[in-house]
C-alpha positions in Angstrom: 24.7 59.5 129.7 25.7 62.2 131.9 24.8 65.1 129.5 21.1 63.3 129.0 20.7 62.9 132.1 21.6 66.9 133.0 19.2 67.8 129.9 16.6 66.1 132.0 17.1 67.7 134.8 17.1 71.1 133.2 14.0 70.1 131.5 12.2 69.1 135.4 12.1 65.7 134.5 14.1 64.1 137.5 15.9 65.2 140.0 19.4 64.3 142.3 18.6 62.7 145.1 21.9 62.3 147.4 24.7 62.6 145.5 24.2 60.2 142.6 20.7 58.7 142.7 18.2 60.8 140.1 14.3 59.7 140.5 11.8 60.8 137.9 9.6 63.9 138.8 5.6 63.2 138.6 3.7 65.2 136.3 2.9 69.0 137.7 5.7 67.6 140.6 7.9 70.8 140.8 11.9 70.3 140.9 13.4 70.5 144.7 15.6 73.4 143.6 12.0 75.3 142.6 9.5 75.0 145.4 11.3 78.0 147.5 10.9 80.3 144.1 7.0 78.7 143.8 6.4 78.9 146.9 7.9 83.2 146.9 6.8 84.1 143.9 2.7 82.4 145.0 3.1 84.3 148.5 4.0 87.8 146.7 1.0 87.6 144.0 -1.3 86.7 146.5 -0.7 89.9 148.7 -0.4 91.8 145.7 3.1 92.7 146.2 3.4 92.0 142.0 0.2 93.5 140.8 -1.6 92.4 137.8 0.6 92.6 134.3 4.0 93.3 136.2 7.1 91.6 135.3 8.5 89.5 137.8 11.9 90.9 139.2 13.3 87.4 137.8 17.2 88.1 138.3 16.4 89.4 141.8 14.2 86.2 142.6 16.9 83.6 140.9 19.5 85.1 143.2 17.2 85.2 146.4 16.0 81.5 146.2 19.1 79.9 144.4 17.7 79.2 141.0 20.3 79.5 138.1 18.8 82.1 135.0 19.1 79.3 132.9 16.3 77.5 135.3 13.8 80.1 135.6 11.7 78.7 132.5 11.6 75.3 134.6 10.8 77.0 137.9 8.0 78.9 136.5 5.9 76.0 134.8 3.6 75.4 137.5 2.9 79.2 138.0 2.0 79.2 133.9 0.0 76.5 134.5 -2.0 77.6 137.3 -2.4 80.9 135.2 -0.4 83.2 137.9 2.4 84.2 135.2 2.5 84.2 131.6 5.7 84.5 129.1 5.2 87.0 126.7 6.5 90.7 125.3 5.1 93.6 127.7 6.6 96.9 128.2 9.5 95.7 130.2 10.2 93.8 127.4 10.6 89.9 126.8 10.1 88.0 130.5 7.7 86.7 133.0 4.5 88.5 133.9 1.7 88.1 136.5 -1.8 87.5 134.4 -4.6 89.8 135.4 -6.9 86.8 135.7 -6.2 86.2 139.5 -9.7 84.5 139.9 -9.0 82.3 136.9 -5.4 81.2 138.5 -7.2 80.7 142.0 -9.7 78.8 140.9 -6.8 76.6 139.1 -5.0 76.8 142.1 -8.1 75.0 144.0 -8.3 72.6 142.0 -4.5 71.5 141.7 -5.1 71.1 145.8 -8.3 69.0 145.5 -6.7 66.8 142.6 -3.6 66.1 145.6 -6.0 65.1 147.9 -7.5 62.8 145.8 -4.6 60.9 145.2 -4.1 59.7 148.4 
């Protein structure tokens, strides 16, 4: 139970609440441990502090906001999905890189906000 219940949390499916108590995550809901990482990662795109097709200092950022390596495939699925990052093979090699469609992730970005609003 215990180990099924870790895979899910590795895979952003619930979360700890408390000590003991794990809750299932909504869909697109990121992981607690995650929104400081989001949240950083959003904030430097936007002011262009990681231009278009850069590779995202991903060890730096998993120390800074306290996501393990082994976590930074979960912490980045909302970023993929909004189109701010992609996964692929660049010349830094094998990683996390921002997409040069910025108007294309905004525009995703808007939407994901009017979509919250709507479900209130």
């Amino acid at each position: 139970m215990r180990a099924a219940l870790g895979a899910l949390e590795e895979a952003g499916e619930v979360a700890l609440r408390g000590r003991v108590h794990r809750y299932r995550l909504s869909p697109g809901e990121l992981h607690p441990e995650d929104i400081g990482f989001d949240r950083a990662v959003r904030k430097a795109i936007a002011s262009r502090q990681y231009a278009p097709g850069t590779a995202l200092p991903v060890g730096l950022l998993s120390r800074r906001h306290g996501v393990p390596p082994l976590r930074i495939a979960r912490a980045c699925r909302r970023l993929i999905a909004d189109r701010l990052v992609t996964r692929r093979t660049g010349h830094a090699g094998p990683g996390y890189y921002v997409t040069d469609s910025l108007s294309i992730a905004a525009q995703a970005a808007a939407t994901r906000k009017e979509e919250g609003k709507n479900r209130v």
